[in-house]
N, C-alpha and C positions, 0 to 999 in steps of 0.2 A: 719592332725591335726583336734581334733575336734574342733567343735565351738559349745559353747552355745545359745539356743536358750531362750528366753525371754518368759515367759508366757504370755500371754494377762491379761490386768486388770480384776480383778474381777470386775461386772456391780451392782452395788450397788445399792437400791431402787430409783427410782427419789423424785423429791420435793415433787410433787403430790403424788405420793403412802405414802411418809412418814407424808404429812398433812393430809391424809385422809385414814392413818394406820387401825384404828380401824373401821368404816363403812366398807371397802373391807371386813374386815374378813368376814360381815354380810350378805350383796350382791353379793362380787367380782365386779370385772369390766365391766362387761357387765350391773350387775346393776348399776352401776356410769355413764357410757355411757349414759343408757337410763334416769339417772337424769340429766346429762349435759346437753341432746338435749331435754330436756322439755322445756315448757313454762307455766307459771301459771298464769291465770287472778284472781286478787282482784276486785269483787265488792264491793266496802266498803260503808255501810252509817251508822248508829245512830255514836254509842260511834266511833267502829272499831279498839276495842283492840283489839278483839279477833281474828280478821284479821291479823292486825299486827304483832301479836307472832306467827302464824299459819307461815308466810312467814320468822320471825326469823328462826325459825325450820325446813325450806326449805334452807335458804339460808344459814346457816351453813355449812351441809355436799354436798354442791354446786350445788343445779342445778342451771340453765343454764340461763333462764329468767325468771324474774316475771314482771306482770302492773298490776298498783294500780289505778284502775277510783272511785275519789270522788273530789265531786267539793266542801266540807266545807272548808271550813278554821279555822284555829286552832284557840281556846279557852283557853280562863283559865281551865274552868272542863280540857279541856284533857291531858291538862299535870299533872294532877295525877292520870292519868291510862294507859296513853301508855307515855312506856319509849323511844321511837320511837321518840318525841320531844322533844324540848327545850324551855328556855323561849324567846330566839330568834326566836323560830318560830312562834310565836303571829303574828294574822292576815295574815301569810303565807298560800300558797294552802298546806294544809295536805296529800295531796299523793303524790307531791315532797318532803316535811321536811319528810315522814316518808321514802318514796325511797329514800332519801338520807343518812338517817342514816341508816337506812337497808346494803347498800351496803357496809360502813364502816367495817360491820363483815366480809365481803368475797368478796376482790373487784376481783375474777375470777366471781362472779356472777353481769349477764346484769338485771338492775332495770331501767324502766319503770315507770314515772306520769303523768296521763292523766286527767287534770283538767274539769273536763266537768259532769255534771248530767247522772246517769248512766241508767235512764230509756232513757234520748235522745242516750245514748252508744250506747245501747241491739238495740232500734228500727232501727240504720243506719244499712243499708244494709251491711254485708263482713265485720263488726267490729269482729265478734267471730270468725273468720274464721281462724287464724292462733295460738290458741291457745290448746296447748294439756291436759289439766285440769283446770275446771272452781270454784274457792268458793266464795260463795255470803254471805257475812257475814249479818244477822238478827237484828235488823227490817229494812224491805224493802216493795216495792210495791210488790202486788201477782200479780195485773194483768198484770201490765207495764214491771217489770223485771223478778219477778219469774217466771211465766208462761212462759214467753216466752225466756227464757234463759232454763228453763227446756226443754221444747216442741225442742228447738232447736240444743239443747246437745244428747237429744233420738233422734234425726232423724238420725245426724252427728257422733253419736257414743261417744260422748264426754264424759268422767265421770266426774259429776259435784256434790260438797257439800255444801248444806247449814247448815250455822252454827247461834248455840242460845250461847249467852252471858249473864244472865239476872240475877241478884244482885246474889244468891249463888248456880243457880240453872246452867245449860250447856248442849246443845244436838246439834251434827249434824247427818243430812242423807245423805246417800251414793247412787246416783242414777248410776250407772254403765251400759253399753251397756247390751242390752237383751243377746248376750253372750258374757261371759270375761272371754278368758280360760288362766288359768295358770299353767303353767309348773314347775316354781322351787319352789312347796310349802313348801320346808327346814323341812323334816319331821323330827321325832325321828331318828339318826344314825343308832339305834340300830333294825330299823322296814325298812330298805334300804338293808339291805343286804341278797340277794339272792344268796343262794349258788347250787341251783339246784341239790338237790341229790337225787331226784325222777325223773328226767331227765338227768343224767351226762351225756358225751358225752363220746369220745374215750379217749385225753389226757387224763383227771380226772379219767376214770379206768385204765388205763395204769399205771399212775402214784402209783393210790391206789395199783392195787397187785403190783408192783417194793416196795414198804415200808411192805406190809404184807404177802407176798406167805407165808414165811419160820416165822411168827408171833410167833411162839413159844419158837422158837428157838433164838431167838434177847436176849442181853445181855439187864438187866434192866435201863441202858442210853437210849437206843435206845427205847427198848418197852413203855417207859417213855413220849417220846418226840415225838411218832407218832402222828401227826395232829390229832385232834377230829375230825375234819369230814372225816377224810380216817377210823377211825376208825368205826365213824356209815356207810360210806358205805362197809366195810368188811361185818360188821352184816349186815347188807340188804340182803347181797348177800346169806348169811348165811342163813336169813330168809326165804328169794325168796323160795330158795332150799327146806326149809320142806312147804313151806306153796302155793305150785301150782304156784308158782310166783308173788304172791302177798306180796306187803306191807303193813305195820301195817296200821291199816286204822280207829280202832275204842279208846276210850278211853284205854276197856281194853288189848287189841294188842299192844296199844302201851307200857304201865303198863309191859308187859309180854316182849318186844323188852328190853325196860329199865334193864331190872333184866338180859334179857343177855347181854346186854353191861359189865352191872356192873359185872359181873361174870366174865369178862373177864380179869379185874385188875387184878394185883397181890398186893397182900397183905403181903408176907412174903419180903421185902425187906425193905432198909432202914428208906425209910419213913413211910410206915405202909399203903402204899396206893399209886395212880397215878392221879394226877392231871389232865390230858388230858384224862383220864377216866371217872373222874366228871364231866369235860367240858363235854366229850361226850353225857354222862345220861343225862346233865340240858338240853344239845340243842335239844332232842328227841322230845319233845312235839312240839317246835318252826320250829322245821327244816325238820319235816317229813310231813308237808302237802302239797297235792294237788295242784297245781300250780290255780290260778282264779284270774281272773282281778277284781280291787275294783268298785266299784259303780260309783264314779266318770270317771274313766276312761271308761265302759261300755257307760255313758250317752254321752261321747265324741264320741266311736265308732257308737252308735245312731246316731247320729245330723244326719241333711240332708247334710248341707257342708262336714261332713264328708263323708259319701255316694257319691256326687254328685259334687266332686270340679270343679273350676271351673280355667280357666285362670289371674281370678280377684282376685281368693281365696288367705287368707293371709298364709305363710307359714306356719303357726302353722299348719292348713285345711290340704296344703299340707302331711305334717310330719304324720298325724293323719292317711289319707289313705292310707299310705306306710306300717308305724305300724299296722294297723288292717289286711294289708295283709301277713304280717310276722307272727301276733297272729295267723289268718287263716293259716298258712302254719306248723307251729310248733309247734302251743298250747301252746307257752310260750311269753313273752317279749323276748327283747332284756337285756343280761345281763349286770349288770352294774360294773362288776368286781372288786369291793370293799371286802377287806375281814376283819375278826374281829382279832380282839389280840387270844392270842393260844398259849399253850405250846407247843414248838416244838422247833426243831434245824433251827440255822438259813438260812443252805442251803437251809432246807425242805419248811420254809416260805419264802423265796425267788422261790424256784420252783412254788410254788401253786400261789403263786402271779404273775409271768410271764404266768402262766396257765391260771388263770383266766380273766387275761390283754389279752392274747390273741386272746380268746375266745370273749372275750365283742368288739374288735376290728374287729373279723370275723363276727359278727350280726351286728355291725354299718354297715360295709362293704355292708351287705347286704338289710340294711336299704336304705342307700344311693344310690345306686344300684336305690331299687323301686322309691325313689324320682327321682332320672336323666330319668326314665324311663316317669315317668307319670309325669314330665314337657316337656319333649317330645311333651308326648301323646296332652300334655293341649295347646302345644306351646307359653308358657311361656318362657318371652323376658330375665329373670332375673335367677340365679341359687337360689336355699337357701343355704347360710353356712354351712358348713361340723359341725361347729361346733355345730352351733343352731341344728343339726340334732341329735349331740352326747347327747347335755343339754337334748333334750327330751327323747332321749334313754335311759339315766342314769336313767331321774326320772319321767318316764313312768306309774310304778307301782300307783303313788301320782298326777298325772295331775288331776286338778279340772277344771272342766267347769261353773263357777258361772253365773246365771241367774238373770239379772238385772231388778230393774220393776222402774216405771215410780215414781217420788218424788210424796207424797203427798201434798196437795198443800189445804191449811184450804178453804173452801168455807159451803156455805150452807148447816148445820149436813144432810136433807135429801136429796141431791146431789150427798153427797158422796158416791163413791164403795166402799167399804170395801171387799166384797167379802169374800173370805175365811178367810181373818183376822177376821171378826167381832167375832170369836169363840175364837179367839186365844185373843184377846186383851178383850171381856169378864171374859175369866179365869183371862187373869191378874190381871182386875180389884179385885176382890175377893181374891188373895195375898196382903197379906199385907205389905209383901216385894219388893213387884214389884214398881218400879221407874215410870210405866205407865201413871201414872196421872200425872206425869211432862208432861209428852210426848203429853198430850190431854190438860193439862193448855194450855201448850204453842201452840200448835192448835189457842185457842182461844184467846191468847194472838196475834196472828200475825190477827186470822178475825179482834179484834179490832181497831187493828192500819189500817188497810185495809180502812175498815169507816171512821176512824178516823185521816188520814195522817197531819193534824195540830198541833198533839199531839207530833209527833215526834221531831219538831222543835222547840216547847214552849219552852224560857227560860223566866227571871227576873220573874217569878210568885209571887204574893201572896202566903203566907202561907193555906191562904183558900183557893184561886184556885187550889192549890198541893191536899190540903185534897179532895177538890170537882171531883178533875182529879182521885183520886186514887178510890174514892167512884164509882166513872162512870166506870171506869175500871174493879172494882171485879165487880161490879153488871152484868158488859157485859160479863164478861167469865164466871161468875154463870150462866147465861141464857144458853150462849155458849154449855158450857158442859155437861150441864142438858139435851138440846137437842140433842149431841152427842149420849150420854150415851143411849137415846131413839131411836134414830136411829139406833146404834147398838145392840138393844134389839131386833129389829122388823128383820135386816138381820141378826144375829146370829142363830135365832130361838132357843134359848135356855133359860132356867128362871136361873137365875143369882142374890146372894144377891149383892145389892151395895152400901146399908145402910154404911157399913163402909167406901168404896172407895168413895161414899162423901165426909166423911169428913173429908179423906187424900186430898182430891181436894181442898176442902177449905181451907185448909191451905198453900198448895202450891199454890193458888190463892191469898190469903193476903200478901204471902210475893212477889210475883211476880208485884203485883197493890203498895207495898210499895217502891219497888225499881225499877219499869216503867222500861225506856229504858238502866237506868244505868248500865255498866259494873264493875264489881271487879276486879282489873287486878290480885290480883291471881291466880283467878277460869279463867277467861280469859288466864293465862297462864299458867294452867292445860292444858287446854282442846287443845289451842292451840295447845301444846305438841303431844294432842292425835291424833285432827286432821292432822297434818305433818306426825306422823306415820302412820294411812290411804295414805295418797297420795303418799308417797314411796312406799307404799306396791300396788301399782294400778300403778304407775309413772314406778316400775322399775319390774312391774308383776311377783313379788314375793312374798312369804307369802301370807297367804290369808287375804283378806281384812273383814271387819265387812259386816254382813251382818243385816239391812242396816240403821240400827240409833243407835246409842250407847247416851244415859242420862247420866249426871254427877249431883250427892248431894252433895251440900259445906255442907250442913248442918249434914248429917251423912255419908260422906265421901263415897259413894257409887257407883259403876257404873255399868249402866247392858247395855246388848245388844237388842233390840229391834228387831223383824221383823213383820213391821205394813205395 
């Protein structure tokens, strides 16, 4: 007698994948992982909206922990610009009442208040030490905390942001480990896919003459529905034959390939034409070159760690000199088995697709292989993940090594290095599109407050002490900039008009000296916004990150990316 057997339940997504549905599409899970196990330091001091909504935007799609060190306590002004309070929180410490309501949006996310002066923070010993992303939200001390939270972040590797808040203007910089390589930089779909037909292997001509020996002879279903890329490697072979063995190689070879593709249609049948014969001709130009690694990935094979790993080395180092000796062995990547949409029958795109799976699973294979080999060698105590070895396998082709350099940090205009920026941030000057002059007010918006750290905390003022504070203020950053602007006239060496980037300066100086330390919590939670998408993109080493200060204009709604 038979018996029925019971199917198992279908496994339905968990809580967590269905609360955090839409970010996986963007990261997957490994990116959520590494937002989980982050940790985020707030240094907060003037307003610290812009702090605020920066860790809204963190702790929404979950990581893992944030700490908030500010030792004010809450005001009238700040409860109407961070929505992070309440009128209950009057006279309360402001980095509890805002960690508290913080947490309210995501209590899987661990929130941290540490009521304490964040220059006495930075200076105890082993305070930065277990955090994996630092932002110091603006105005602050340069010498007490910036400097030495920057200084400390570059030694330790740490990526740290400061961030500008300042009536309708906004900027942070991105100071990142001298190198930050990334792997999943989520390139175009359509620029990922490597089909190797200047390299096929055995299956893939196998397979091609099994669909075309007897090409002629196939009924128009069939001749219809042959894959486009069996059909450009027929012609190859075709080609090879009259031409010493060579592939189309130049604009007009391949111009002359194309026309025999196309000639190859048929045209007397129902449609008046063949659709995977279109396909064919459009992929000739895209599909028929030379296999070369990109730029970025080159600069990876360069590196010394990647030449010279070490026992210490991070896997990524690892992974790097395996694949460079695969490149050395084969002249290609490892494939990453992905194929595109295609006219074809769906046995045929089920074959080519177990083909091409195959194949990308025989070059992991062998991937992994040289990694167990040269942890070995290294006697490395730890394995790397088959998987992490696949992630870089896939997207091999797009690995960027971004080269981080040290925050600018406002002191003395003739102090400063500029270096090879001073050429670059002269042309800007002379745009009159460029957002630049924000970028150098605010320079000298932060030397002021530097000199001036009593200014920060001024309330109940006179009317005329405001007017007299704001008059002291433009007149400092007019000075400021003036001599910037000279300093980088002298290391640029080049003659520059700047008559009109004056008096973009000046104007972005009046309104800066009109609105001092004040926050707009719009423009605050703009920018916010922006910044949280930076520290995902560094947090879960995805995407590529800005390189390395991004400006926001309330006033003409504008944002550019800076590299100063």
């Amino acid at each position: 007698m038979a018996t029925s057997v019971t199917p198992p339940p279908l496994q339905g997504p968990t809580a967590k994948e269905k609360k955090y549905d839409r970010q996986l599409r963007l990261w997957a899970a490994s990116g959520q992982k590494a937002l989980e196990e982050a940790h985020v330091l707030l240094l907060n001091d003037g307003a610290g909206t812009v702090g605020a909504e920066t860790l809204k935007n963190l702790v929404l799609p979950g990581v893992g922990n944030f700490t908030i060190v500010d030792d004010r306590l809450v005001e009238e002004k700040d409860l109407g610009v961070n929505f992070f309070l309440a009128e209950d929180s009057l006279g309360r410490s402001r980095a509890e009442e805002c960690c508290r309501y913080l947490q309210e949006l995501n209590p899987e996310v661990r929130g941290n208040a540490i009521n304490q002066n964040i220059g006495e923070f930075v200076t105890t010993k082993g305070n930065l030490n277990t955090y994996t992303l630092i932002l110091i939200a603006a105005p602050t001390s340069l010498s007490t905390v910036l400097k030495k939270v920057a200084s400390y972040a570059w030694d330790a590797s740490i990526p740290l942001l400061y961030i500008h808040s300042n009536g309708f203007y906004s900027q942070f910089s991105l100071q990142l480990p001298l190198e930050f390589p990334i792997v999943d930089t989520h390139p175009d779909p359509l620029s990922t896919q490597d089909l190797r037909l200047l390299n096929p292997w055995p299956e893939l001509l196998d397979f091609m003459h099994t669909k075309t020996h007897n090409i002629e002879e196939l009924n128009d279903h069939e001749h219809g529905h042959i894959p486009y890329f069996l059909i450009l490697l027929y012609y190859l072979n075709e080609w090879k034959s009259q031409n010493n063995g060579r592939h189309p190689e130049n604009y007009k070879e391949k111009a002359a390939f194309r026309a025999m593709v196309g000639n190859g249609a048929r045209k007397d049948n129902s449609e008046g034409g063949e659709e995977n014969f279109d396909e064919a001709v459009g992929a000739v130009l895209k599909s028929l070159n030379p296999h070369s690694i990109s730029s970025g990935l080159r600069e990876v094979f360069e590196a010394d760690h990647c030449q010279h790993p070490t026992s210490q080395s991070p896997n990524f180092w690892i992974i790097a000199n395996a694949l460079q000796a695969f490149h050395k062995t084969y002249d290609v990547l490892p494939l990453p088995g992905a194929l595109p949409d295609m006219k074809a029958q769906s046995v045929d795109y089920i074959q080519l697709q177990n083909i091409y799976k195959s194949k990308a699973r025989q070059d992991l294979a062998d991937v992994t292989h040289r990694v167990r080999a040269l942890e070995r060698q290294l006697n490395k105590t730890s394995e790397v993940d088959e998987k992490e070895i696949e992630a870089f396998c896939k997207g091999a082709a797009f690995v960027k090594l971004i080269k981080g350099s040290p925050l600018r940090i406002a002191e003395d205009p003739k102090l400063m290095d500029w270096s090879a920026h001073a050429t670059y941030v002269l042309q800007e000057l002379e745009n009159e599109e460029s957002l630049i002059t924000i970028y150098l007010a605010l320079l000298a918006f932060d030397d002021y407050y530097e000199r001036n750290p009593a200014a920060l905390t001024a309330t109940g003022q006179s009317r005329d002490a405001e007017e007299s504070e704001q008059r002291k203020l433009k007149w400092s950053m007019t000075q400021y900039t003036d001599k910037l602007i000279e300093a980088l006239k002298k290391s640029g060496k080049i003659e520059v008009d700047t008559e009109g980037a004056q008096e973009r300066l000046n104007n972005v100086i009046m309104e800066l000296a009109r609105g001092g330390v004040a926050e707009l919590h719009n423009i605050s939670a703009l920018t916010g916004g922006m910044v949280a998408q930076e520290v995902i993109k560094v947090l879960t080493k995805q995407y590529v990150p800005i390189d390395n200060t991004c400006v926001f204009d309330g006033i003409t709604s504008k944002t550019a990316v800076l590299r100063v």
